[in-house]
C-alpha positions in Angstrom: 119.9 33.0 252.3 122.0 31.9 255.1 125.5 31.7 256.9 126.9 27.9 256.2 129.8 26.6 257.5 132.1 24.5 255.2 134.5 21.9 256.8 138.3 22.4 255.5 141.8 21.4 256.3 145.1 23.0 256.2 146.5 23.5 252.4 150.4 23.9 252.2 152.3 27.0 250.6 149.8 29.8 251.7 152.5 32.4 253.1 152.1 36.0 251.7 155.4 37.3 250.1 156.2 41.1 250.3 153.0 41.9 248.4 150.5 39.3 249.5 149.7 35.7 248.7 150.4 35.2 244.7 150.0 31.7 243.2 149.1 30.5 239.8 145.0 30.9 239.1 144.8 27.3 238.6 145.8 26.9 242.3 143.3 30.1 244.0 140.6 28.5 242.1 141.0 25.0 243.5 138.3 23.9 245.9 138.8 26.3 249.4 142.1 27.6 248.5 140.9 31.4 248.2 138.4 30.5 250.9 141.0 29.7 253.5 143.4 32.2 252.9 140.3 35.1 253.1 139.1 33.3 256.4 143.1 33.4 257.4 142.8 37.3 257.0 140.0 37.5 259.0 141.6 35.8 261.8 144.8 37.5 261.6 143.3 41.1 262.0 141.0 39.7 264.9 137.5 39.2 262.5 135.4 41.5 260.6 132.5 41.8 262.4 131.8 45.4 262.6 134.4 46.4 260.5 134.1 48.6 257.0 136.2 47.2 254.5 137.3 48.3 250.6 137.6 45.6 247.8 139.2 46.1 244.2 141.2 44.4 241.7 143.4 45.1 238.8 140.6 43.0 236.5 142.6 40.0 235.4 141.1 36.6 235.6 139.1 35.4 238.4 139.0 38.8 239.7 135.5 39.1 239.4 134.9 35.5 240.6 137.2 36.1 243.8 135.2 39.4 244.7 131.8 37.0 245.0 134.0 34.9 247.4 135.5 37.4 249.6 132.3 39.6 249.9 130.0 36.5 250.8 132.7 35.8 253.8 132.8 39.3 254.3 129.3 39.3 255.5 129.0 35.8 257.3 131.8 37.2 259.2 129.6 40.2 260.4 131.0 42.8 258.8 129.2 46.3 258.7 130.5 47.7 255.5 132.1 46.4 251.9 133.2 49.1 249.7 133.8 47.9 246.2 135.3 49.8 242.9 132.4 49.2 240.4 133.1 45.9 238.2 135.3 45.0 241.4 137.6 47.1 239.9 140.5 49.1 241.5 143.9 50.1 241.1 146.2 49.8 243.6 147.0 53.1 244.7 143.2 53.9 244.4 142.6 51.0 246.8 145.4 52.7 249.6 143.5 56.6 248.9 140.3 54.6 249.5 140.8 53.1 252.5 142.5 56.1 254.0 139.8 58.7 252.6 136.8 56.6 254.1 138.9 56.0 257.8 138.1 51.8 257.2 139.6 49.0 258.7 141.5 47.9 255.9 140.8 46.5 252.4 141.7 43.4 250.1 143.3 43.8 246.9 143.0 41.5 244.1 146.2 41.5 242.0 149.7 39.4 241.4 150.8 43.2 240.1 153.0 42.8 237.3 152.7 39.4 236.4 150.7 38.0 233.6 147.0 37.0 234.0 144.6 34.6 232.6 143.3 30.9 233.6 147.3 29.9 233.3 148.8 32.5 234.9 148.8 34.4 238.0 146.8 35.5 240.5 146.9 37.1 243.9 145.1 38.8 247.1 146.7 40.9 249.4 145.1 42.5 252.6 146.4 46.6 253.0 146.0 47.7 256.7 144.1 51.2 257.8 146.7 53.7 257.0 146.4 52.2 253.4 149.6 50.1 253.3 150.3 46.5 252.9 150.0 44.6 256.1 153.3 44.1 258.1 155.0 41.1 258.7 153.3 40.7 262.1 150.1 40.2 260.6 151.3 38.1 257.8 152.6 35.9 260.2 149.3 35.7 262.0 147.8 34.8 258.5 150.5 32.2 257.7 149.9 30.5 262.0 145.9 30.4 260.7 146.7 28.6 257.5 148.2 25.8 259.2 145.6 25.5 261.9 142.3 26.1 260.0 139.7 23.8 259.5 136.3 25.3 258.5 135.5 28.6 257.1 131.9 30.5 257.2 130.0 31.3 254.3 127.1 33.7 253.6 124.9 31.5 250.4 123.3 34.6 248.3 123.0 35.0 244.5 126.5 37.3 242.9 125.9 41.0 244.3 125.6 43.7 241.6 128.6 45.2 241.1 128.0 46.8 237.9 125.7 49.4 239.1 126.9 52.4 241.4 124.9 52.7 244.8 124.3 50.5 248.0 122.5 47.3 248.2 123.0 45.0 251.4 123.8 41.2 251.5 122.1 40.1 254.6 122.9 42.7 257.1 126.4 44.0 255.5 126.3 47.1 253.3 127.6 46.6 249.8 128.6 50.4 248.4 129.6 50.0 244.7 131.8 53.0 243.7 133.5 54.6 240.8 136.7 53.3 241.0 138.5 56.6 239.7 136.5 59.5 241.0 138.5 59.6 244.4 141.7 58.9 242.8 141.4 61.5 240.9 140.1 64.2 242.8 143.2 63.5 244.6 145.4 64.1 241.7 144.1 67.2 241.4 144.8 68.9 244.8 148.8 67.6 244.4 149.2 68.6 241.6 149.0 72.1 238.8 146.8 70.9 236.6 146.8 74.5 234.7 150.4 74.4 234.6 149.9 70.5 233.0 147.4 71.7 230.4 148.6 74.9 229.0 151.3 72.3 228.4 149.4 70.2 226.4 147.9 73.4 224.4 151.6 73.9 223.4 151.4 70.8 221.1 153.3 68.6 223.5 152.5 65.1 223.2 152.0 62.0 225.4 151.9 58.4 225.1 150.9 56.4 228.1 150.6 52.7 227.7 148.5 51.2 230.1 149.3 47.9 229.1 145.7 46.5 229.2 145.5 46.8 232.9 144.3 48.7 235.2 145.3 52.1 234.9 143.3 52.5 231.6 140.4 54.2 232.6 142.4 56.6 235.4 145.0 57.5 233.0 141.9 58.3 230.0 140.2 60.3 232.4 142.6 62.2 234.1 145.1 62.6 230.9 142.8 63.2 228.8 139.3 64.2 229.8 140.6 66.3 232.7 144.2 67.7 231.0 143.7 68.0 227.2 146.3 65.5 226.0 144.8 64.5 222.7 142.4 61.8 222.5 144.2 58.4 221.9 147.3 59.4 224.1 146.5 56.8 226.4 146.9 53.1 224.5 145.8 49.7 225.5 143.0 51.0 227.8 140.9 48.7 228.3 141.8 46.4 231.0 141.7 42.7 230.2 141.5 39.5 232.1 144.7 38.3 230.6 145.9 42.0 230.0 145.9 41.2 226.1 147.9 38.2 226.4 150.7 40.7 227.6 153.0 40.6 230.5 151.9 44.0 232.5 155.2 44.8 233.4 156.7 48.8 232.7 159.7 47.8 231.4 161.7 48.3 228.1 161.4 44.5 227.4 157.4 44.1 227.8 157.2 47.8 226.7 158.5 47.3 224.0 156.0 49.0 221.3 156.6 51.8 223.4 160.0 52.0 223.5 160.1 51.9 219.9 157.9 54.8 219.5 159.8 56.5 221.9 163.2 55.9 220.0 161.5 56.5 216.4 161.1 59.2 214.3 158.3 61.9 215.1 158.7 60.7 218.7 156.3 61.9 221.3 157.4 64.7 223.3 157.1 62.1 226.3 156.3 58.3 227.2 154.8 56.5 229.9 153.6 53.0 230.9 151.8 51.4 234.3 151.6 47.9 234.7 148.5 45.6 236.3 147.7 46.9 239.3 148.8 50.0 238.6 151.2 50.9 241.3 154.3 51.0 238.9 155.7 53.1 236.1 158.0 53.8 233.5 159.1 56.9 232.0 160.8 58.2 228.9 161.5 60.7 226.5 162.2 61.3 223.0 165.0 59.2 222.8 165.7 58.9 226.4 164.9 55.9 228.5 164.8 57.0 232.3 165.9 54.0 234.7 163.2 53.8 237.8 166.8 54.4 240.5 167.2 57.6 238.3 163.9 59.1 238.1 163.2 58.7 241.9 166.0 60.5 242.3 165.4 63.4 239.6 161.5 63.5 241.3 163.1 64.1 244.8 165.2 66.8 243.8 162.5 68.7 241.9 159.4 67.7 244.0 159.0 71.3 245.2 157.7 72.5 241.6 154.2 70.9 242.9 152.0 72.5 244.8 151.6 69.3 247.0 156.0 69.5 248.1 156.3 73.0 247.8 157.3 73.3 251.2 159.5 70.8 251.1 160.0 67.3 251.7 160.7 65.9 255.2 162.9 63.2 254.4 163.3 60.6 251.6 163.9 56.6 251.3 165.0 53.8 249.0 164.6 50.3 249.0 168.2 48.9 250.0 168.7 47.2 246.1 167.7 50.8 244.4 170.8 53.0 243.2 172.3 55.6 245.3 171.5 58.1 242.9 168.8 59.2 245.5 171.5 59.5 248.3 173.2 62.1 245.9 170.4 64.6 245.8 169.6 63.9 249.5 173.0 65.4 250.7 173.1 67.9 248.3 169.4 68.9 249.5 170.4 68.2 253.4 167.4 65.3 253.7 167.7 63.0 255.9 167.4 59.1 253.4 166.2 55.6 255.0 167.6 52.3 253.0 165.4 49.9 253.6 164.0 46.6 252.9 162.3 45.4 249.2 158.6 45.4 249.8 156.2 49.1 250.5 155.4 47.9 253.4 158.8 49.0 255.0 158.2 52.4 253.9 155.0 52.4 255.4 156.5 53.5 259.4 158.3 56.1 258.3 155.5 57.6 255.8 152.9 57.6 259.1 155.4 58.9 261.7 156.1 61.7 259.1 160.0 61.0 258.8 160.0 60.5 254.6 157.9 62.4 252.0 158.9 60.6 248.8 160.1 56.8 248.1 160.4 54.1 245.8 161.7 51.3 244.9 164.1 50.2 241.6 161.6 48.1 240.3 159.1 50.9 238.6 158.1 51.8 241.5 158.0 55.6 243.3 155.7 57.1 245.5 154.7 59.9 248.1 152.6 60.7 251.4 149.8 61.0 249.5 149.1 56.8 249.7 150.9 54.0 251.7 151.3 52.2 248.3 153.6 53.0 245.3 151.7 55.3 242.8 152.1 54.7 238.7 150.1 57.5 237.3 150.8 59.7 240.4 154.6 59.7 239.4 154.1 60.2 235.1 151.8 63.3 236.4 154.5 64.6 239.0 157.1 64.1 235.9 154.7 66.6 233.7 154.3 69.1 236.1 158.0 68.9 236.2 158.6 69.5 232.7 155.4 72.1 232.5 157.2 74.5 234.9 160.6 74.0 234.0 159.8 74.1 229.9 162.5 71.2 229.6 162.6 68.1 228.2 162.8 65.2 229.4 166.7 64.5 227.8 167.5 67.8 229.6 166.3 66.9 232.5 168.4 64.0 232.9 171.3 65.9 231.4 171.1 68.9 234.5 170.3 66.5 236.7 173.7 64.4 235.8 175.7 67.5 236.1 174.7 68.4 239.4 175.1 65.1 240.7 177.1 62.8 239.1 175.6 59.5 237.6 174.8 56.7 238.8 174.9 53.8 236.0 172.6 51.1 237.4 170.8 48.2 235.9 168.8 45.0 237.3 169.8 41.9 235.7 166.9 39.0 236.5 167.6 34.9 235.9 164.2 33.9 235.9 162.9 30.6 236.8 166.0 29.7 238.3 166.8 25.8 239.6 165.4 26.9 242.9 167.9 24.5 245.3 170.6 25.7 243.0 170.0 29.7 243.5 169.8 29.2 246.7 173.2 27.2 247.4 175.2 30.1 245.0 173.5 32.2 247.8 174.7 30.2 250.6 178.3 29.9 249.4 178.8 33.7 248.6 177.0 34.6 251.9 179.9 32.5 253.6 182.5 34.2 251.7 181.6 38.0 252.4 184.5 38.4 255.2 187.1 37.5 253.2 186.1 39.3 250.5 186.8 42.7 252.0 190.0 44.0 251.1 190.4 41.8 248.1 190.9 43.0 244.9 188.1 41.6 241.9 189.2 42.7 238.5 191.2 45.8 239.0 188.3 47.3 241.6 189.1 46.8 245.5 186.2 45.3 247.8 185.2 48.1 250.5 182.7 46.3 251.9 180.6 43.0 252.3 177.5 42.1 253.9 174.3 40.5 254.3 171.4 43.6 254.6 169.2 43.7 257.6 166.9 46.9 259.2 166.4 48.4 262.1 162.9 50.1 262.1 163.7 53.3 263.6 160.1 53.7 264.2 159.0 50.2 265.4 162.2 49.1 266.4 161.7 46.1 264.5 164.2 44.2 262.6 164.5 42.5 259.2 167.0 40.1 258.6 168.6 38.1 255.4 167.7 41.1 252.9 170.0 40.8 250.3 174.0 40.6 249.9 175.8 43.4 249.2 179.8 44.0 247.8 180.6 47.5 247.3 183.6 48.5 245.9 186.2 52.0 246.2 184.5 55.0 244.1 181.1 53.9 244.8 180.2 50.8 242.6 178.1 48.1 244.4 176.3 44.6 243.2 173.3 43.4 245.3 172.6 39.6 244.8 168.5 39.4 245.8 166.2 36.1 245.3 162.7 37.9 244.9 159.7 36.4 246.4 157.5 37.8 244.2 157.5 35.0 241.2 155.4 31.5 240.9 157.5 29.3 239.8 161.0 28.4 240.5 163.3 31.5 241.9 164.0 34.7 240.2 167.7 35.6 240.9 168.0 39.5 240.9 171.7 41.3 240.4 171.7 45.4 241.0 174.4 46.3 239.7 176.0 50.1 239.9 179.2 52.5 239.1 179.3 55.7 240.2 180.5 58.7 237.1 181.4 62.3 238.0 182.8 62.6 234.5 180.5 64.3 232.0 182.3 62.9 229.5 181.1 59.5 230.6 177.2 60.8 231.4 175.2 60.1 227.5 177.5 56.3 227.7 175.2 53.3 227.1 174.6 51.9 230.7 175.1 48.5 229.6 178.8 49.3 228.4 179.5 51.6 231.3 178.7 48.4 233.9 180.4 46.0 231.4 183.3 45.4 234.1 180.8 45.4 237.0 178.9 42.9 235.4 182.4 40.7 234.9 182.7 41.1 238.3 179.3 39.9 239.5 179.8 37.0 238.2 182.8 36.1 239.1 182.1 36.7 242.6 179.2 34.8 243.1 179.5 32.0 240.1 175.9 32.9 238.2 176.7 30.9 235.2 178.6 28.1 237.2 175.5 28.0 239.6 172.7 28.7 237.0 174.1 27.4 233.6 172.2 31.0 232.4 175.1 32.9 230.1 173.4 35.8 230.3 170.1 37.3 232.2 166.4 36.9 230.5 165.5 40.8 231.3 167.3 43.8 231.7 166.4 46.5 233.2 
């Protein structure tokens, strides 16, 4: 067994996006594709030599290949210390606890989140810094500058390390420590939150569903749900994670949630509903007959986070990614907090998390989270949600319902064009973004135009700035439509539209959301020119 060096070249298109570098499998297992992106994290965060680092994936395909890979660089580049979730396994969140709990120097994630997995789908690695959190653009850039420059890579030659067996065994001189990938995660769990409270809750007869989707969250969800808190065996469906997540789509929404939703909206209902997607940093929530939008149940979390133990001194401050609804605004005036808009992408919310400025965030795409990790938290958030409802004795309908007439509603919804003409999102982009001046003032459909803009953010810790964020038109009485091109897709562009209307009405509060935005919708297209642009009539998800 020795350290070999393999002679490469620069391969085009290897620039991490707001959650790492994700490509189709096809393309990571090409011939040095994962090995020069690992070799470009090395040289970005100034080698490993040394260094302890913690490796985990949400288990879909190539996942346990990739872990070989990254471990036998790991230790040709020196490095002291791997720690690895047994079966190479780790969610997430898990991953950010990890890495924080142990003090290392960082860890790599294996995951493309919530998109599909299998030979023809998606992959993705990501590299999360020492307080946890996804590296900051400042690194990424570094990665991206030794992409373009690389051209050999070192290699440790060994036979596959063991990682099906808990315990320590060494690849030339670099430690591998295989651990139980939920054992920290959930003693963690534990200390935020009343767990007695949760299962004299269960003992009541209340009932859970949690769909895990065939991901990741499986086995914390079985362990701490139900081992730990007495929900009845079987509350926690689809598992066992898979490498192509059961020929699924891991995402925790009501389209690729369905089953769920329709248990949720049947008869003999569970009291209460849950889903996390592949990597298990995201969530969904609902009711007996109550879907809760992700903008909405940030914002009911932040106004009754002091019911756990872990917040019941209060939180510090909150934040929102600048495309979430304002419904968290709402509740942070009400509640005197200070509340940060910022960028799409946890890593933004990391600055303010470690200079102690923000307790809870989140995002409107599934995902919420606290100071416990630097990463959004899936399971953390449906177990904050039950100790919620154990304390209060409410359900999850009257939740929503006291939470509406003490702040008003925000109707929100995400519509996403997906695998949009590239070229031709991106010109409906550049024309509206030329036309934001003029449309201040102007009057779209009966609703005036307060204000139009193009986000950027000040880091009020870093003093850093992000630029080209997303264009925003918000309108008299609080509506607004966000126009967003996400970077977290593989193929084409995914054109997002937030769009939001403001209710203090209760008779307006139990309207379908859809039908409440009906003339914001109108109006989004006819500002920007969607279907002129896209030739899409109406979006392929809702959410």
């Amino acid at each position: 067994m020795s350290v070999i060096t393999v002679k490469t070249a620069p391969i085009e298109g290897q620039k991490p996006g707001t959650s790492g570098l994700r490509k189709k499998t096809r393309v990571f297992m090409q011939p040095h594709y994962l090995e020069n992106f690992v070799a470009a994290i090395w040289d970005a965060i100034g080698g490993v030599a040394g260094k302890t680092l913690v490796l985990g994936g949400d288990g879909r395909y190539f996942n346990d290949r990739a872990a070989q890979v990254i471990l036998r660089m790991a230790a040709a580049g020196g490095a002291a210390k791997v720690i690895v979730g047994q079966g190479a396994l780790l969610s997430t969140p898990a991953a950010s606890n990890l890495i924080r709990q142990r003090a290392t120097d960082g860890g790599i994630i294996m995951s493309a989140s919530h998109n599909p997995g299998g030979p023809d789908e998606d992959f993705g690695v990501k590299f999360n810094m020492p307080n946890g959190g996804p590296a900051p653009e400042e690194v990424t850039n570094r990665m991206v500058a030794a992409t373009q420059s690389i051209s050999e890579y070192r290699i440790y030659e060994a036979q596959d390390a063991d990682l099906s067996t808990l315990g320590t065994s060494g690849m030339g001189d670099m430690k591998i420590e295989v651990v139980d990938p939920v054992a920290d995660y959930a003693a963690l769990m534990e200390k935020l939150f009343d767990f007695d409270a949760i299962r004299t809750l269960f003992q009541s007869g209340f009932r859970l569903r949690f769909d895990a989707m065939h991901a990741i969250t499986g086995p914390y969800a079985t362990a701490i749900l139900e081992d730990t808190l007495g929900a009845p065996k079987g509350s926690v469906v689809n598992a066992t994670p898979s490498p192509d997540f059961g020929g699924g789509h891991p995402d925790p929404n009501p389209i690729w949630a369905k089953d769920l939703m329709d248990v949720m909206m049947g008869d003999g209902a569970p009291d209460f509903g849950a889903a996390s997607d592949g990597d298990g940093d995201r969530n969904m929530i609902v009711g007996r007959g109550c879907y809760v939008g992700a903008s909405d149940s940030l914002a009911v979390l932040a106004a009754n986070a002091r019911i756990a133990p872990a917040y019941a001194a209060g939180l510090k401050g909150v934040a929102r990614s600048m495309p979430t609804s304002r419904a968290l605004d709402r509740v942070a005036a009400r509640r005197g907090l200070d509340c940060y808009e910022t960028p799409t992408g946890w890593k933004f919310f990391g600055n303010l998390l470690d200079d102690g400025r923000i307790t809870l965030c989140g995002e409107e795409s599934a995902g919420t989270g606290s100071d416990h990790v630097r990463e959004k938290d899936g399971l953390w958030a449906v177990l904050l949600w039950l100790n919620i409802l154990a304390k209060t004795g409410k359900s999850v309908q009257e939740m929503m319902n006291d939470h509406w007439a003490e702040f008003g509603r925000n109707f929100y919804s995400r519509h996403d064009y997906e695998a949009v003409d590239a070229e031709k999102a991106n010109t409906m982009m550049d024309r509206l973004r030329t036309r934001l001046g003029d449309l201040v003032g102007s009057d779209v459909m009966g609703a005036t135009v307060e204000s139009a803009d193009e986000f950027a953010y000040d880091d009020p810790v870093d003093g850093s700035r992000a630029t080209g964020q997303g264009l925003r038109v918000a309108f008299a009485g609080g509506g607004r439509i966000v126009y967003r091109l996400s970077g977290t897709g593989t193929v084409g562009a995914t054109l997002r539209v937030y769009i939001e209307e403001v209710s203090d009405d209760p008779a307006t509060f139990t309207m379908d959301t859809q039908d409440a935005l009906k003339d914001m919708i109108a109006r989004a297209d006819q500002i920007a020119g969607i279907r002129e642009f896209t030739g899409r009539t109406a979006p392929d998800v809702r959410t």
